[in-house]
C-alpha positions as CSV (number, residue, x, y, z in Angstrom):
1,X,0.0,0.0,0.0
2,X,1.3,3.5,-0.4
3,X,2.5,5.6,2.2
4,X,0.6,8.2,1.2
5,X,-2.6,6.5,1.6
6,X,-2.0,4.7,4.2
7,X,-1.3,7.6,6.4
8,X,-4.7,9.1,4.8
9,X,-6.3,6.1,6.3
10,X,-4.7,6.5,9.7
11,X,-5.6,10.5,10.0
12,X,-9.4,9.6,9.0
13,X,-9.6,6.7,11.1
14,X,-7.8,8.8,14.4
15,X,-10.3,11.8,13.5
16,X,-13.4,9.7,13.5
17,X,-13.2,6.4,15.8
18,X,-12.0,7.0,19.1
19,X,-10.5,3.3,19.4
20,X,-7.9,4.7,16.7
21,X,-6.9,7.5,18.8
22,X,-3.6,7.1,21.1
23,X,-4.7,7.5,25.1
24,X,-2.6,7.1,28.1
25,X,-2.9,4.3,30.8
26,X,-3.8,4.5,34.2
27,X,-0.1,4.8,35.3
28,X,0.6,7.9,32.7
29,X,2.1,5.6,29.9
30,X,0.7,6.1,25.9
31,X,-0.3,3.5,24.9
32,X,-0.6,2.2,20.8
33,X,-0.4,4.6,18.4
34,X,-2.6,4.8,15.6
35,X,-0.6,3.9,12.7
36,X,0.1,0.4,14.7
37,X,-3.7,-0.3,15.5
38,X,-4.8,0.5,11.5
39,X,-2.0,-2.0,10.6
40,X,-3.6,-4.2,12.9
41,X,-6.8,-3.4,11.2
42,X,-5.8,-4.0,7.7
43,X,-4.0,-7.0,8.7
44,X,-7.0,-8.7,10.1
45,X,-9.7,-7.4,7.3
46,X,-7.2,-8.0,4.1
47,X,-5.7,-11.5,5.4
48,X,-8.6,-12.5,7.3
49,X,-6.4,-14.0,9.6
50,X,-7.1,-14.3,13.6
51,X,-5.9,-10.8,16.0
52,X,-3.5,-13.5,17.4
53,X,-1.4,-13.9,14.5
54,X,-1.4,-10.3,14.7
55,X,-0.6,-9.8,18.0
56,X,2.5,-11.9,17.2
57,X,4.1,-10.0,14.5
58,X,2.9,-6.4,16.4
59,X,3.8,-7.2,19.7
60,X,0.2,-5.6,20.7
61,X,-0.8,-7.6,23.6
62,X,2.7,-6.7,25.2
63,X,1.3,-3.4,25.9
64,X,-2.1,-4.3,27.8
């Protein structure tokens, strides 16, 4: 995918849907940014493949 509009995606998706948005933790720390959860995303909805797998190759799931 292009940079260009990927980072289109990522800035529509931040703007509209709070889940894409970057918040803080309890303790103070950010926590995922928005270009990793739209990779997730994309991931998930072009490979149809389970959040696990994705959680893998991301490292989400080291954050929560």
């Amino acid at each position: 995918m292009n940079k260009l509009l990927f980072m289109h995606i990522v800035h529509r998706l931040s703007n509209e849907v709070c889940f894409f948005r970057q918040k803080k933790d309890v303790t103070g720390r950010l926590g995922l940014s928005p270009p990793q959860k739209c990779t997730a995303a994309i991931r998930v909805l072009a490979y149809g493949s389970a959040l696990d797998a994705v959680d893998e190759y991301l490292r989400l799931g080291a954050t929560t």
